[in-house]
PDB file with one MODEL, atoms N, CA, C and O in Angstrom:
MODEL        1
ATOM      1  N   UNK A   1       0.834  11.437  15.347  1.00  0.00           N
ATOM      2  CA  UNK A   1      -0.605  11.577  15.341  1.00  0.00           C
ATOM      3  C   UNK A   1      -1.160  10.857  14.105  1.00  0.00           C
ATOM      4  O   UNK A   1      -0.609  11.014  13.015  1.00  0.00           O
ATOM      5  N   UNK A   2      -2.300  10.025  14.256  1.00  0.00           N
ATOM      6  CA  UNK A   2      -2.911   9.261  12.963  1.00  0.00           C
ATOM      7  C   UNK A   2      -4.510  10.180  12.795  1.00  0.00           C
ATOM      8  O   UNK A   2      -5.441  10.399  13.569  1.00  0.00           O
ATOM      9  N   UNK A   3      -4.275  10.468  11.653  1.00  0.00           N
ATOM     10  CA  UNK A   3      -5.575  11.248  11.097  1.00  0.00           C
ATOM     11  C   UNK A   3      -6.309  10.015   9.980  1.00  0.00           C
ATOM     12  O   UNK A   3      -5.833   9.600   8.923  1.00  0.00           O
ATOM     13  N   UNK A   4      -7.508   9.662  10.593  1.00  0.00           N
ATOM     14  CA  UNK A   4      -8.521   8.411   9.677  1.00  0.00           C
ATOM     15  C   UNK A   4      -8.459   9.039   8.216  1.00  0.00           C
ATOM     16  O   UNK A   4      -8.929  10.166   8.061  1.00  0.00           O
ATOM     17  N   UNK A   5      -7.906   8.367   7.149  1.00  0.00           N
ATOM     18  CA  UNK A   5      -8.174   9.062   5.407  1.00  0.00           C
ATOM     19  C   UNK A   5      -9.270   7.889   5.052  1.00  0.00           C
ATOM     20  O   UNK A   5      -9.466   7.750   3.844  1.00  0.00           O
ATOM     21  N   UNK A   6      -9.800   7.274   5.675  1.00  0.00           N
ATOM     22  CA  UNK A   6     -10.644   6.171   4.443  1.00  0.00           C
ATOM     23  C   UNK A   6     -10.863   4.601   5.131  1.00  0.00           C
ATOM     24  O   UNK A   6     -10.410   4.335   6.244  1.00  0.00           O
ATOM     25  N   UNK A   7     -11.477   3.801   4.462  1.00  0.00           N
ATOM     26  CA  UNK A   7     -11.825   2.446   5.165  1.00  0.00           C
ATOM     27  C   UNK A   7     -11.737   1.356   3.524  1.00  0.00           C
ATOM     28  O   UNK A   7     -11.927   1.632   2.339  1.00  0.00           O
ATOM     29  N   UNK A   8     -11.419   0.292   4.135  1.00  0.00           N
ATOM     30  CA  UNK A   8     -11.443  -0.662   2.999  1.00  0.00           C
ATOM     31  C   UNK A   8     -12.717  -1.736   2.384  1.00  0.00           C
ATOM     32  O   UNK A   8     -13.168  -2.716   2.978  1.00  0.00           O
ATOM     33  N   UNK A   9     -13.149  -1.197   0.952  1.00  0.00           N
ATOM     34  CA  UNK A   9     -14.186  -1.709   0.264  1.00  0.00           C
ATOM     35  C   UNK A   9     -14.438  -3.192   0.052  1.00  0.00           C
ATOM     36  O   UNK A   9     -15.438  -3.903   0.149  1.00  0.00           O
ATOM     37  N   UNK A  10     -12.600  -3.491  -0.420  1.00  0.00           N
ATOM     38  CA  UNK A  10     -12.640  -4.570  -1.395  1.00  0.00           C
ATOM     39  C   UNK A  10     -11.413  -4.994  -0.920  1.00  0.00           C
ATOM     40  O   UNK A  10     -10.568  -4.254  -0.418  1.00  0.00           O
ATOM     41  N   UNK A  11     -11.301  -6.404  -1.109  1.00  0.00           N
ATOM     42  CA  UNK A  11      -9.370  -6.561  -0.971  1.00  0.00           C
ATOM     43  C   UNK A  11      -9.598  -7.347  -1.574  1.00  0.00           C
ATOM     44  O   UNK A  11     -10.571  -8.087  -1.430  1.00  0.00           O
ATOM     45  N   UNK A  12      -8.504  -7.436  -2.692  1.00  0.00           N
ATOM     46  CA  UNK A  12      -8.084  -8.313  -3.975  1.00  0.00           C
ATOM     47  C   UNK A  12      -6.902  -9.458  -3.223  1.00  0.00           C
ATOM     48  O   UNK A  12      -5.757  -9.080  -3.474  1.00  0.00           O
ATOM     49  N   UNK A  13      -6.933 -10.610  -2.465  1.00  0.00           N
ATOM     50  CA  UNK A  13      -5.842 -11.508  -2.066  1.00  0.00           C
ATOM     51  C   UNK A  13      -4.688 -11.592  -2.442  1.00  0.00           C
ATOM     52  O   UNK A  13      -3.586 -11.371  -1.939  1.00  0.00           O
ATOM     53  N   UNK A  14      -5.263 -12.125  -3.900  1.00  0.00           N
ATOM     54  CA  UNK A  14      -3.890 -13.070  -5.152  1.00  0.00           C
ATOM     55  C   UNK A  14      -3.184 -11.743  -5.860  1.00  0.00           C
ATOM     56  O   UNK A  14      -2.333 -11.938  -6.727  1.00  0.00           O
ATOM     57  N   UNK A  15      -3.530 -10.458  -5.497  1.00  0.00           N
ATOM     58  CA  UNK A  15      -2.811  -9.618  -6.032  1.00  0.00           C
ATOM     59  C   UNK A  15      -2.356  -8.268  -4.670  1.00  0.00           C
ATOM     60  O   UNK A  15      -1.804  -7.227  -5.026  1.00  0.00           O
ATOM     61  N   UNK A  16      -2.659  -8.505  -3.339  1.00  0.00           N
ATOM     62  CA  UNK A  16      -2.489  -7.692  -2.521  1.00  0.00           C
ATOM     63  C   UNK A  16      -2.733  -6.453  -2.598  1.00  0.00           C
ATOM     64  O   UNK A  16      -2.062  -5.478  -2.260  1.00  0.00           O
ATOM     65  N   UNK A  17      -3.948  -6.569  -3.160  1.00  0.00           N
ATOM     66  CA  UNK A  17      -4.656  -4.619  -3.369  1.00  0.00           C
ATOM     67  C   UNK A  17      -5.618  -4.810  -3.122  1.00  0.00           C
ATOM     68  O   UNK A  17      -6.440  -5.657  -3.472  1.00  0.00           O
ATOM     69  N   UNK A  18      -5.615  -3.581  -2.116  1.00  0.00           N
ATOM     70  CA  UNK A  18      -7.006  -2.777  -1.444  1.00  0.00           C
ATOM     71  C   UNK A  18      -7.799  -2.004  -2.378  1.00  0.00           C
ATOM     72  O   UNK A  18      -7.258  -1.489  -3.357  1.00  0.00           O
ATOM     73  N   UNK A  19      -8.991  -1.886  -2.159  1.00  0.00           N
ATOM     74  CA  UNK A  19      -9.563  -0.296  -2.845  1.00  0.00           C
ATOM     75  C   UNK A  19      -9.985   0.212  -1.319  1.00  0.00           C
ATOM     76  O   UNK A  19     -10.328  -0.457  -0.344  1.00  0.00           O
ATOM     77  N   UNK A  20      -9.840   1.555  -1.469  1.00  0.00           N
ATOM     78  CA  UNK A  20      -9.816   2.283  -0.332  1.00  0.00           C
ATOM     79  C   UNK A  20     -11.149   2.999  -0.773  1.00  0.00           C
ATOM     80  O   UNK A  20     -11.305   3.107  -1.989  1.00  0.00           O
ATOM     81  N   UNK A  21     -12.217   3.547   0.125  1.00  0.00           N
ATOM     82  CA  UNK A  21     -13.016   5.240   0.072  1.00  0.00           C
ATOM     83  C   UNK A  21     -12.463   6.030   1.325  1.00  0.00           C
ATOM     84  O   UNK A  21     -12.689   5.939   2.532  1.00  0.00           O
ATOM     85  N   UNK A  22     -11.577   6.910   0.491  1.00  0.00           N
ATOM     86  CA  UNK A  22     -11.031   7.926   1.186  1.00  0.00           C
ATOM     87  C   UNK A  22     -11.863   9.082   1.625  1.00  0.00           C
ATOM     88  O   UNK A  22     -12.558   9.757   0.866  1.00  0.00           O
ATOM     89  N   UNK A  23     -11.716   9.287   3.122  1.00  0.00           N
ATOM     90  CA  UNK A  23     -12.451  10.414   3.620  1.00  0.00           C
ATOM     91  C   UNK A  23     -11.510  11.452   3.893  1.00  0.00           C
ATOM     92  O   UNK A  23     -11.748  12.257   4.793  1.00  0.00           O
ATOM     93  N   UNK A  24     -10.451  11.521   3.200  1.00  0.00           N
ATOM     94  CA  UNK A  24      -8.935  12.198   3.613  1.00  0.00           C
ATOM     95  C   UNK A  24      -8.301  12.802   2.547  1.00  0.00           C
ATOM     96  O   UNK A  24      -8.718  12.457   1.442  1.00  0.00           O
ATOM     97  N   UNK A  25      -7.329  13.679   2.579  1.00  0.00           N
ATOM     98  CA  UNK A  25      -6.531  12.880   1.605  1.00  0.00           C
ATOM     99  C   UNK A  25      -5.544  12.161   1.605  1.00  0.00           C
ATOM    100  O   UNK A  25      -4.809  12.169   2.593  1.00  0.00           O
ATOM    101  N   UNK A  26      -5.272  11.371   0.530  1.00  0.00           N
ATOM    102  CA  UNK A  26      -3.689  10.902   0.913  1.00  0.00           C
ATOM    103  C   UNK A  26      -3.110  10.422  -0.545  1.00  0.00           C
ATOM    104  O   UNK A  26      -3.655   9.839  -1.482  1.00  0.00           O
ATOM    105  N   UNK A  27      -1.456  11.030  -0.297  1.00  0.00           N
ATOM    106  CA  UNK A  27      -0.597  11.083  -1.083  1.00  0.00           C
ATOM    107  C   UNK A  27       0.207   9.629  -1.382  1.00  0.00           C
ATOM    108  O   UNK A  27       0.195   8.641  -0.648  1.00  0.00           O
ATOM    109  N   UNK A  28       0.840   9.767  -2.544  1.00  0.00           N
ATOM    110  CA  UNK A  28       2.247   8.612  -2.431  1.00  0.00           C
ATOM    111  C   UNK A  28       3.179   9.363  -1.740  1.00  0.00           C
ATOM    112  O   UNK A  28       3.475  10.558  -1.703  1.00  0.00           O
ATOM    113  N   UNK A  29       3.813   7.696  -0.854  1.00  0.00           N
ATOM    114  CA  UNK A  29       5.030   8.194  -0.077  1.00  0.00           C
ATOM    115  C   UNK A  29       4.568   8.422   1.496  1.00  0.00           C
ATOM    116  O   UNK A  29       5.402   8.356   2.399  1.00  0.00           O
ATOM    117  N   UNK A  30       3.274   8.677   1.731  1.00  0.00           N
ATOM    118  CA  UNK A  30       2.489   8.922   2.759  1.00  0.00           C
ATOM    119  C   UNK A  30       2.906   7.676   3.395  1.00  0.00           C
ATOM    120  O   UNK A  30       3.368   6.773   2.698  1.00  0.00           O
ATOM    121  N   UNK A  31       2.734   7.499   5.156  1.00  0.00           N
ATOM    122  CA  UNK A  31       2.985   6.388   6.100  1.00  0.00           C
ATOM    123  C   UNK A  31       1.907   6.091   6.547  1.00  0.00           C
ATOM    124  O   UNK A  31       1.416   6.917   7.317  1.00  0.00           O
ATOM    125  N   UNK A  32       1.190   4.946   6.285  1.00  0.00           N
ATOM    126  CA  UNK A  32      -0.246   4.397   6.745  1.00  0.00           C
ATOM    127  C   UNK A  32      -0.389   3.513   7.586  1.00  0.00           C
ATOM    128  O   UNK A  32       0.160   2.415   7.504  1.00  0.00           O
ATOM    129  N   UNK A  33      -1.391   3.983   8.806  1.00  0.00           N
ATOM    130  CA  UNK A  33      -1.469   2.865   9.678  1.00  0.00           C
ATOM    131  C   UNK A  33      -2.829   2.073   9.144  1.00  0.00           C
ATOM    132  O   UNK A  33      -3.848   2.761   9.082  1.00  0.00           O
ATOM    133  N   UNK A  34      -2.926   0.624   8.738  1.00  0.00           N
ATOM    134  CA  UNK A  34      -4.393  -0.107   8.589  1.00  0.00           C
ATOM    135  C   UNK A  34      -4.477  -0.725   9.966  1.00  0.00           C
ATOM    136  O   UNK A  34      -3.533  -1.366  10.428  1.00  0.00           O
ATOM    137  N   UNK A  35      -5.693  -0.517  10.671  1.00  0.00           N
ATOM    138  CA  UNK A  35      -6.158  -1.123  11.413  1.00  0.00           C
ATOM    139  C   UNK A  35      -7.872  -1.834  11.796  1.00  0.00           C
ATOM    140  O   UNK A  35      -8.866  -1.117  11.905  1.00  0.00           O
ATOM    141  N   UNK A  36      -7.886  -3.204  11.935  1.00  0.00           N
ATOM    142  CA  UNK A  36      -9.296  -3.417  12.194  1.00  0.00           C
ATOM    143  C   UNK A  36      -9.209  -4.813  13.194  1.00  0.00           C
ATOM    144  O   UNK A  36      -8.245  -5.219  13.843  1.00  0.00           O
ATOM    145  N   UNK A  37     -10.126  -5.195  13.109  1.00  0.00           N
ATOM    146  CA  UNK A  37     -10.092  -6.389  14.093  1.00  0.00           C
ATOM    147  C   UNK A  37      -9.401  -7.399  14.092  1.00  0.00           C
ATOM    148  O   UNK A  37      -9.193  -8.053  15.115  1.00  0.00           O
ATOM    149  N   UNK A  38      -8.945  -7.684  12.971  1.00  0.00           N
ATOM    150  CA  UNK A  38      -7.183  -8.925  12.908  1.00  0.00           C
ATOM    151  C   UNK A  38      -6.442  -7.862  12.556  1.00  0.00           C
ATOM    152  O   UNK A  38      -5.281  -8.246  12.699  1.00  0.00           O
ATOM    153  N   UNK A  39      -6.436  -7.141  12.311  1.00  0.00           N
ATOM    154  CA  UNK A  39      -5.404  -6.024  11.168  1.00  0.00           C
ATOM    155  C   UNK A  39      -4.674  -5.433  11.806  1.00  0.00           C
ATOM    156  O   UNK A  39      -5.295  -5.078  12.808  1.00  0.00           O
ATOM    157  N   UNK A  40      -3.352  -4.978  11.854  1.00  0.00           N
ATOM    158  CA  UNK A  40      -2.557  -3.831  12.493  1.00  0.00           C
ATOM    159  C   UNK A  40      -1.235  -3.773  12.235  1.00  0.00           C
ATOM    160  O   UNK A  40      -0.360  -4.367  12.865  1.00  0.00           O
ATOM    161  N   UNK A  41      -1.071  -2.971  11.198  1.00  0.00           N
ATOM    162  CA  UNK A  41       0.266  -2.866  10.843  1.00  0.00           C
ATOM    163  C   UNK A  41       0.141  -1.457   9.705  1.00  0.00           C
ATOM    164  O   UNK A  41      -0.761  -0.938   9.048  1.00  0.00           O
ATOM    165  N   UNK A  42       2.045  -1.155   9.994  1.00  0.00           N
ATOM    166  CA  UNK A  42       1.804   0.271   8.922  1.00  0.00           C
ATOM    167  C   UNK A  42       2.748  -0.160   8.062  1.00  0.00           C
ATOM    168  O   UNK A  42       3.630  -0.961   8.375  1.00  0.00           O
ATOM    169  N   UNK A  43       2.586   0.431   6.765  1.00  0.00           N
ATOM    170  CA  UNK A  43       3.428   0.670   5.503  1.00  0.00           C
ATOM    171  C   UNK A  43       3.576   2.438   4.966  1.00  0.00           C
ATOM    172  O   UNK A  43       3.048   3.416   5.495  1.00  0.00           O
ATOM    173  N   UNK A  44       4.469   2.393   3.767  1.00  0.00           N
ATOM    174  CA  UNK A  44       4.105   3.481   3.611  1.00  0.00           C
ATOM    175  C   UNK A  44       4.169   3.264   2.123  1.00  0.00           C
ATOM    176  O   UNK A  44       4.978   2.578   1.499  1.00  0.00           O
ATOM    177  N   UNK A  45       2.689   4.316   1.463  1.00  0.00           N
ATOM    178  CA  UNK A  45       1.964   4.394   0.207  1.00  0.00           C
ATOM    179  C   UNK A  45       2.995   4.171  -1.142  1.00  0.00           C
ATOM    180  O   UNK A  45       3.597   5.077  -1.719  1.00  0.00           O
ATOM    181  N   UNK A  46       3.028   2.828  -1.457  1.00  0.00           N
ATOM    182  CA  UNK A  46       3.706   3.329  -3.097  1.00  0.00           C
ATOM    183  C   UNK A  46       3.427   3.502  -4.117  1.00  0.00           C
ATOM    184  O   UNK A  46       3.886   4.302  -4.932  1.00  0.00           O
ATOM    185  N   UNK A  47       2.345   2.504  -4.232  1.00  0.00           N
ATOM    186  CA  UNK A  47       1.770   3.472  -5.697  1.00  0.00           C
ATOM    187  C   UNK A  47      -0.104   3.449  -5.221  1.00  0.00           C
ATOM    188  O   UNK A  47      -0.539   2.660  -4.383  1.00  0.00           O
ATOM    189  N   UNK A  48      -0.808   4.270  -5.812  1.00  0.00           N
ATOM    190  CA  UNK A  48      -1.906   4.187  -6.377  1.00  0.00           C
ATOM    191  C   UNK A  48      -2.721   4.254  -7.654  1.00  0.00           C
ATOM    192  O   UNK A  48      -2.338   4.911  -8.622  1.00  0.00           O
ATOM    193  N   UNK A  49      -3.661   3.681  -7.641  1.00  0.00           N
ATOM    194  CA  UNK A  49      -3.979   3.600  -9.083  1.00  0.00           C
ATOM    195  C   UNK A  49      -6.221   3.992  -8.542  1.00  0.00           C
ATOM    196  O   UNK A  49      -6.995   3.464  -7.743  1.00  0.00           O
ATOM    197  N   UNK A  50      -6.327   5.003  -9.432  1.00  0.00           N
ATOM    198  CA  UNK A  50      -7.716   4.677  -9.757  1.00  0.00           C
ATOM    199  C   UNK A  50      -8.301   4.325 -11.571  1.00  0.00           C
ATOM    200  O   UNK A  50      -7.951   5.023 -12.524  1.00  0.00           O
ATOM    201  N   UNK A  51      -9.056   3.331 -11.658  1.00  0.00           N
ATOM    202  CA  UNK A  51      -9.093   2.609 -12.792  1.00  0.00           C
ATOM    203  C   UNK A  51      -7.823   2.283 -13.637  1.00  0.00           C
ATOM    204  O   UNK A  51      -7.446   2.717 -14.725  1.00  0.00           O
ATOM    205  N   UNK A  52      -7.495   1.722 -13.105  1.00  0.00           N
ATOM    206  CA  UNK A  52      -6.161   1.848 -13.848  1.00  0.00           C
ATOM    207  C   UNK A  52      -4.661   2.222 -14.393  1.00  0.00           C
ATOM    208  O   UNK A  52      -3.683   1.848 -15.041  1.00  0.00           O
ATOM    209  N   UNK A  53      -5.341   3.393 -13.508  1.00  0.00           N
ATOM    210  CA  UNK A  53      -4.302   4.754 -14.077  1.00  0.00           C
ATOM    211  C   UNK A  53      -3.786   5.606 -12.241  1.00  0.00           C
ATOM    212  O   UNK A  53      -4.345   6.123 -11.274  1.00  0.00           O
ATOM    213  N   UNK A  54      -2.224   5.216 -12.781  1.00  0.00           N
ATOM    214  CA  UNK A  54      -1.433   5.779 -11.731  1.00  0.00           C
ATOM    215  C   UNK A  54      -1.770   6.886 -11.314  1.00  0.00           C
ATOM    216  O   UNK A  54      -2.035   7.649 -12.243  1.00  0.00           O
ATOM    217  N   UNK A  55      -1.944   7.576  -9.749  1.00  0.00           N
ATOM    218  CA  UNK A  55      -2.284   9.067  -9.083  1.00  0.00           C
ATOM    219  C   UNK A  55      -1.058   9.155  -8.406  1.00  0.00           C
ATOM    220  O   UNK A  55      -0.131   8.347  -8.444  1.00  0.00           O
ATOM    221  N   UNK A  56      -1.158  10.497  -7.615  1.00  0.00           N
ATOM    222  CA  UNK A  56       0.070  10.960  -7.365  1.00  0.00           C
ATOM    223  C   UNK A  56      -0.849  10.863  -6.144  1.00  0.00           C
ATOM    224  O   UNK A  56      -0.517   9.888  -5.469  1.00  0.00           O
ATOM    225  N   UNK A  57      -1.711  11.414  -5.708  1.00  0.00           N
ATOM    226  CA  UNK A  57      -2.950  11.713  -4.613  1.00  0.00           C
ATOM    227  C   UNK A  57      -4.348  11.403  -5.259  1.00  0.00           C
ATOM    228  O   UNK A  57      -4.752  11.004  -6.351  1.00  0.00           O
ATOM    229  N   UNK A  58      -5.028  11.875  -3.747  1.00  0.00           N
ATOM    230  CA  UNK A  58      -6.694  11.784  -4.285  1.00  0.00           C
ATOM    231  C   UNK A  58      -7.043  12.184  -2.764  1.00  0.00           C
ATOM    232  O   UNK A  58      -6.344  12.224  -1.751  1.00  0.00           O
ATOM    233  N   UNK A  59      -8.405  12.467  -3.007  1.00  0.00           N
ATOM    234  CA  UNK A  59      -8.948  13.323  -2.316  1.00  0.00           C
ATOM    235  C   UNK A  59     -10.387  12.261  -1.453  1.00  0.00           C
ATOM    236  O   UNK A  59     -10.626  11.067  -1.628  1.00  0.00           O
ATOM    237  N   UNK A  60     -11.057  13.183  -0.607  1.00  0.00           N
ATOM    238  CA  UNK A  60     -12.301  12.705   0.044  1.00  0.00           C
ATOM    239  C   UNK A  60     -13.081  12.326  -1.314  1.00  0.00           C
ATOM    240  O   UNK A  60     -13.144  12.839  -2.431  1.00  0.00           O
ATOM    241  N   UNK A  61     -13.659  11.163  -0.686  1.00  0.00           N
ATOM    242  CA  UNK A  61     -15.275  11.036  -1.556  1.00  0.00           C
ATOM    243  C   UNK A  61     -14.419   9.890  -3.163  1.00  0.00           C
ATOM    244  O   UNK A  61     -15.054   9.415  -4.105  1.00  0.00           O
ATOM    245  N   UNK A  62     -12.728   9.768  -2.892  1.00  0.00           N
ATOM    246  CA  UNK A  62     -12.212   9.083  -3.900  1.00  0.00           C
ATOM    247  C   UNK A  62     -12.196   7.713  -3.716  1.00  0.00           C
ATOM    248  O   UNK A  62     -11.882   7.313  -2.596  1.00  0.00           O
ATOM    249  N   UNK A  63     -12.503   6.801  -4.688  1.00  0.00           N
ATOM    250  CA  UNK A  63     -12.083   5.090  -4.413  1.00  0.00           C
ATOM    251  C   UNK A  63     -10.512   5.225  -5.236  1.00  0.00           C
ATOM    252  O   UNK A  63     -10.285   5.764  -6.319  1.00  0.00           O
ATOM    253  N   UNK A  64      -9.500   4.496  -4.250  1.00  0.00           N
ATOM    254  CA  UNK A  64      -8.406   4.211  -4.605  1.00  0.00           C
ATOM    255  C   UNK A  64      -8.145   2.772  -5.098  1.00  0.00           C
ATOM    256  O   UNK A  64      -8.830   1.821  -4.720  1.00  0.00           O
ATOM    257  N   UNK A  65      -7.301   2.684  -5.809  1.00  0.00           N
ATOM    258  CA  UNK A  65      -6.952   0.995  -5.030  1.00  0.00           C
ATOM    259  C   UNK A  65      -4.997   1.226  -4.962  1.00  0.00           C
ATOM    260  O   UNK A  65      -4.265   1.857  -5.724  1.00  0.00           O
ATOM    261  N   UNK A  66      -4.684   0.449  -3.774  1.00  0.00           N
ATOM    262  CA  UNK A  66      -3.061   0.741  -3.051  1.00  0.00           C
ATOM    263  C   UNK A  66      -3.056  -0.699  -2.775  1.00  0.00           C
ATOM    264  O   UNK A  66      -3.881  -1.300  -2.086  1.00  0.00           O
ATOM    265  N   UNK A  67      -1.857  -1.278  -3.494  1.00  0.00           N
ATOM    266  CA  UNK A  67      -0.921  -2.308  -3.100  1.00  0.00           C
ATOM    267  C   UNK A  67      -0.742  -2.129  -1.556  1.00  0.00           C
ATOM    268  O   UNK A  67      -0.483  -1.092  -0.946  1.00  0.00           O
ATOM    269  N   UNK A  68      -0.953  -3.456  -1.049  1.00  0.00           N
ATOM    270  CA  UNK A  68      -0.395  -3.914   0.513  1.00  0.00           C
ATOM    271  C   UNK A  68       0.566  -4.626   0.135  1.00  0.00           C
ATOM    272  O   UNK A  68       0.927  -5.029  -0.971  1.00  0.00           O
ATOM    273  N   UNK A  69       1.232  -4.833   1.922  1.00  0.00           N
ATOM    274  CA  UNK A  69       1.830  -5.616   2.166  1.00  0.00           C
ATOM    275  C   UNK A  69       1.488  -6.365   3.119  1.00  0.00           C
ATOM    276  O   UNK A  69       2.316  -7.191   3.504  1.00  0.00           O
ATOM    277  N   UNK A  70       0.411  -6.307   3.655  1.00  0.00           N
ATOM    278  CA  UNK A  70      -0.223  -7.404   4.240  1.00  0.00           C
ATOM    279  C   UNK A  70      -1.981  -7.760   3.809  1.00  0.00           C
ATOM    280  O   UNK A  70      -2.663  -6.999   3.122  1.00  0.00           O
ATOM    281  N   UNK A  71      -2.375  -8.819   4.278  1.00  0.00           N
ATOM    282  CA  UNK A  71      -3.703  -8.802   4.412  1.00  0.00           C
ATOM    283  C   UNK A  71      -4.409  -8.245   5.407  1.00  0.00           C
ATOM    284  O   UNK A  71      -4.128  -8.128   6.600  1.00  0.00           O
ATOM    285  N   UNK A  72      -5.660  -7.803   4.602  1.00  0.00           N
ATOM    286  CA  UNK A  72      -6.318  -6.998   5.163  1.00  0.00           C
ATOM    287  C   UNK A  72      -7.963  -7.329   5.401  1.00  0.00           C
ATOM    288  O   UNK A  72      -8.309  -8.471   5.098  1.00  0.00           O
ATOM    289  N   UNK A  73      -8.920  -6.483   5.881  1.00  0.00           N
ATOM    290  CA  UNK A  73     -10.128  -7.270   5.520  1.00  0.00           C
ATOM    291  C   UNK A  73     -11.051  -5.952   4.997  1.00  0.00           C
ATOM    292  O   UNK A  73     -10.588  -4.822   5.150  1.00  0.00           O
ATOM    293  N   UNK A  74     -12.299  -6.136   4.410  1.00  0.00           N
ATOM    294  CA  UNK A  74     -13.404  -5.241   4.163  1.00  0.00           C
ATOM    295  C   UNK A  74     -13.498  -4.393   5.679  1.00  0.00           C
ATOM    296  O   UNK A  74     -13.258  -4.981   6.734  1.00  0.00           O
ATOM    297  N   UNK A  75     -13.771  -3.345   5.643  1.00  0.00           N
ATOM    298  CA  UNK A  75     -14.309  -2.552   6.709  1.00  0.00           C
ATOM    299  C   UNK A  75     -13.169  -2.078   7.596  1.00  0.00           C
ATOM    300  O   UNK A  75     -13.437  -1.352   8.553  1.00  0.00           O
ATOM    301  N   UNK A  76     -11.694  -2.501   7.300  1.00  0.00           N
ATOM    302  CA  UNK A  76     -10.464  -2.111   8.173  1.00  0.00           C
ATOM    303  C   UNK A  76     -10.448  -0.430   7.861  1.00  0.00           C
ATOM    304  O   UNK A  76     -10.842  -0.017   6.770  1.00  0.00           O
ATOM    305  N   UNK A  77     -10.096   0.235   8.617  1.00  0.00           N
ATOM    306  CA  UNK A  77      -9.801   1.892   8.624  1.00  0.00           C
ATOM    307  C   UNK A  77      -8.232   1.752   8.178  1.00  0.00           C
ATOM    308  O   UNK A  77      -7.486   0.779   8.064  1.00  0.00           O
ATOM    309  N   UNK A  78      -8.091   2.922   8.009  1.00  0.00           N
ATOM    310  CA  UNK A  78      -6.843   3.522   6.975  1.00  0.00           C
ATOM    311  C   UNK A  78      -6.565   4.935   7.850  1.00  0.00           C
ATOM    312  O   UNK A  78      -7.282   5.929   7.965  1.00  0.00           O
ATOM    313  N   UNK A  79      -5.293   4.644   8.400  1.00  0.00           N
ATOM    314  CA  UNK A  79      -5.038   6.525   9.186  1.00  0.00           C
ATOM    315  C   UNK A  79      -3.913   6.562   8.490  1.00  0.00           C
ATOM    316  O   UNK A  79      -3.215   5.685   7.979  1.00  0.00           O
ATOM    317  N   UNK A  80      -3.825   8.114   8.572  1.00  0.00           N
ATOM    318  CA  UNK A  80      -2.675   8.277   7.787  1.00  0.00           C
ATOM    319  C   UNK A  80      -1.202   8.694   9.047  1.00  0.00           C
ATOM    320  O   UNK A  80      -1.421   8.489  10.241  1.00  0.00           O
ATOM    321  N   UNK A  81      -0.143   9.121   8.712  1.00  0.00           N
ATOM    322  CA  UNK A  81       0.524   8.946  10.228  1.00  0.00           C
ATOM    323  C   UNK A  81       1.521  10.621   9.560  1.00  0.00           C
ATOM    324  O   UNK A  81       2.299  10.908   8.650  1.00  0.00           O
ATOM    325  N   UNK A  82       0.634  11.500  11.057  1.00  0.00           N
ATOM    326  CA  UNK A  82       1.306  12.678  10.415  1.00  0.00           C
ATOM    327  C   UNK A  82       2.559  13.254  11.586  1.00  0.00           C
ATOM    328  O   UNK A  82       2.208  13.658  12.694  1.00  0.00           O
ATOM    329  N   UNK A  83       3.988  13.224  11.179  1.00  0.00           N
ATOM    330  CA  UNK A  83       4.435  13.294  12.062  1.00  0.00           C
ATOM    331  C   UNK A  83       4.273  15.102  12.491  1.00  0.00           C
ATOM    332  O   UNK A  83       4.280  15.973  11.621  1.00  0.00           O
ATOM    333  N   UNK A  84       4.121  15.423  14.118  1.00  0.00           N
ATOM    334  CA  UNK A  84       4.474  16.228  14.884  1.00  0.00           C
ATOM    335  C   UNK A  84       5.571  17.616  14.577  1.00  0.00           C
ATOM    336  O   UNK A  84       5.857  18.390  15.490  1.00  0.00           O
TER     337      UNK A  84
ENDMDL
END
């Protein structure tokens, strides 16, 4: 089952980081599906950082930013993948 945590603000190219606004929460280690209109593929969370500074989690109403492994675009959704 994929539960929506958030949508993407910003994507940094030359460094493969998103900033996320999370409507969810979500952890490191978590399995994420990104999907949007070119987009579709999952990873799972390794690090996050807000300003700078490494989180373990974060909550609704949080801007993240999370290393990809792929490209992504502004406005792609973020589910999180909760297994059954």
């Amino acid at each position: 089952m994929d539960i929506r945590v958030g949508k993407v603000t910003h994507y940094y190219n030359h460094i493969s980081v998103a900033v996320l606004e999370l409507t969810g929460e979500l952890k490191v280690g978590e399995k994420i599906h990104i999907l949007g209109r070119t987009t579709d593929f999952y990873q799972q969370v390794g690090s996050m950082e807000i300003e700078h500074q490494k989180i373990q989690s974060a909550g609704p109403g949080t801007d993240v930013a999370l290393k990809v492994i792929e490209s992504l675009r502004k406005g792609d959704v973020i589910f999180k993948i909760v297994e059954d």
